[in-house]
C-alpha positions as CSV (number, residue, x, y, z in Angstrom):
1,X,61.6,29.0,48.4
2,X,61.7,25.8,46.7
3,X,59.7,26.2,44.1
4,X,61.6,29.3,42.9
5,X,64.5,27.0,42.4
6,X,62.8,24.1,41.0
7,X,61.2,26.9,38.6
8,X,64.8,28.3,38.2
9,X,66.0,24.5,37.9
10,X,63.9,23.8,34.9
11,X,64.8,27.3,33.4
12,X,68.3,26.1,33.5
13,X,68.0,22.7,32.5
14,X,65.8,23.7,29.1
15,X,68.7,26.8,28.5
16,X,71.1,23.6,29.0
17,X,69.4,21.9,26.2
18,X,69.3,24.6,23.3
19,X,73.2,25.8,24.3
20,X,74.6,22.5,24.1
21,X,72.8,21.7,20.5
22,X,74.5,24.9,19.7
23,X,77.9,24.2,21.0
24,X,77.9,20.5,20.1
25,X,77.7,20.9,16.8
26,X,81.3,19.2,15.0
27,X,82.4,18.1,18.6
28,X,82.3,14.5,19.8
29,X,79.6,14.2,22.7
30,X,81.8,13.1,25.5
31,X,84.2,15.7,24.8
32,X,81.7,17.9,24.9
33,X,80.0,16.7,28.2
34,X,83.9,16.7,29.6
35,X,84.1,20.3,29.2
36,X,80.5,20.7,31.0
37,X,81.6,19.2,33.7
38,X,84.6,21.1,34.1
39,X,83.0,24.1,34.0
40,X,80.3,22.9,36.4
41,X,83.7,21.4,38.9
42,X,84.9,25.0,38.8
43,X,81.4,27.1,39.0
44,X,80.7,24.2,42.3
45,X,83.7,24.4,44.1
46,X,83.2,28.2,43.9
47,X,80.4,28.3,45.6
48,X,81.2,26.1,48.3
49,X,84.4,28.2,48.9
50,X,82.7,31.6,48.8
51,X,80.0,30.8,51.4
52,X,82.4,28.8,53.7
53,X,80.5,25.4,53.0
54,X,83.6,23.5,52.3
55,X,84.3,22.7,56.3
56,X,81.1,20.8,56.3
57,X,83.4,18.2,54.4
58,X,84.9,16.4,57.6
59,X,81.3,15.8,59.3
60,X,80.2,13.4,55.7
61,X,79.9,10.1,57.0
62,X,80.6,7.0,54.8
63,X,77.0,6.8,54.3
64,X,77.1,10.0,52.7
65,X,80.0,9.5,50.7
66,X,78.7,6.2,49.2
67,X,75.5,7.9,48.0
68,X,77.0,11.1,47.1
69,X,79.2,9.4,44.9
70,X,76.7,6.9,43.3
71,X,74.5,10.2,42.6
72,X,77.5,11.8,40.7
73,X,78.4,8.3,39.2
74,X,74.6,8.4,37.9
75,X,74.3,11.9,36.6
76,X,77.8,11.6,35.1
77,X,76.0,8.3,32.9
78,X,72.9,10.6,32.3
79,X,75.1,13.8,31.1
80,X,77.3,11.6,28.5
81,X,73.5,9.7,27.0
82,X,72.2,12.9,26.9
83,X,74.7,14.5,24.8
84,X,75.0,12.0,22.5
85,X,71.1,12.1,22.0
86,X,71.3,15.6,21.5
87,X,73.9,15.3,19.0
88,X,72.2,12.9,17.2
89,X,68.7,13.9,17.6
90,X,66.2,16.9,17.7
91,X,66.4,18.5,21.2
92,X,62.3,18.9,20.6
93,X,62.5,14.9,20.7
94,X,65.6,14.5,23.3
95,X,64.0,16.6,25.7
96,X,60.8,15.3,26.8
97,X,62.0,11.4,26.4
98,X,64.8,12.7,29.0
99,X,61.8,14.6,31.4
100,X,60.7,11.0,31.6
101,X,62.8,10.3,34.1
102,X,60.3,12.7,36.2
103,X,57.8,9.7,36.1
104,X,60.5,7.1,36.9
105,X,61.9,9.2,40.2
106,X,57.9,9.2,41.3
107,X,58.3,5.3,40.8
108,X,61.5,4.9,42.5
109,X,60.9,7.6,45.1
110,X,57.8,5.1,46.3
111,X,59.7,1.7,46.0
112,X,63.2,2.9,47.9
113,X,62.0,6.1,49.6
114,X,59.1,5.1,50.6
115,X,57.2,8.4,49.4
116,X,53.2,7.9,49.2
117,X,51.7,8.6,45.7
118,X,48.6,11.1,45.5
119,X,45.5,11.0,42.9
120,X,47.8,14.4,41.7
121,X,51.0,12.4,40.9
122,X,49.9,9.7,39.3
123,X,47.4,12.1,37.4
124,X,50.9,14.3,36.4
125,X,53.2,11.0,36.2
126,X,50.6,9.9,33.8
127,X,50.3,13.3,31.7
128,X,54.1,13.5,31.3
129,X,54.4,9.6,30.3
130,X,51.6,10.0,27.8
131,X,53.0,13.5,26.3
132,X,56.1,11.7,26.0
133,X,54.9,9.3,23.8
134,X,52.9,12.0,21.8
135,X,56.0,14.1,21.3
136,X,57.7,11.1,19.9
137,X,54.2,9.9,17.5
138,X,55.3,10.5,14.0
């Protein structure tokens, strides 16, 4: 099942990209990224209301907490760059530079996690760093 929402993940995230070049257009990028968050808060919360998750919240631990809140600390910074590279460059060109960060979670994901590399991911770590830099040849 996964896969279907890594698949669904990535159908997202590119929808993401073209609908925020639309709807930034005129609007400062951290305003803009403000109200995406909001409406991410609100869509969130809903979830974790409507299917009763929201009593797992007394078992987090402090461990979970501190990460938890470093991840959101991290993908707040990654939201606001993105959005002001979208407003100031092609999405086509944003995009893939941003999809990097696929090869840079294979690199961290070895060094902190501790996650083994295969012939495959370095062979696709390699692909998307060298299509990166094709997409951005002039």
């Amino acid at each position: 099942m996964w896969k279907l929402y890594a698949l669904l993940s990535a159908l997202f995230a590119a929808l993401t990209a073209i609908l925020a070049k639309i709807g930034i257009k005129g609007v400062d990028s951290n305003l803009a990224t403000a109200i995406r968050t909001t409406v991410i808060i609100v869509l969130s919360w809903g979830i974790v209301f409507t299917i009763g998750a929201h009593h797992g919240i007394r078992a987090l631990t402090r461990h979970n907490w501190t990460f938890l809140i470093l991840s959101g600390l991290a993908t707040g910074l990654s939201w606001l760059f993105y959005y002001k590279a979208i407003a100031e460059g092609d999405v086509s060109r944003v995009a893939p530079i941003d999809k990097s960060s696929i090869a840079l979670t294979l690199i961290l994901s070895y060094i902190i996690l501790g996650e083994k590399f295969t012939p495959q991911t370095l062979l696709a770590g390699g692909l998307i760093v060298a299509g990166t830099f094709l997409m951005l040849w002039k």
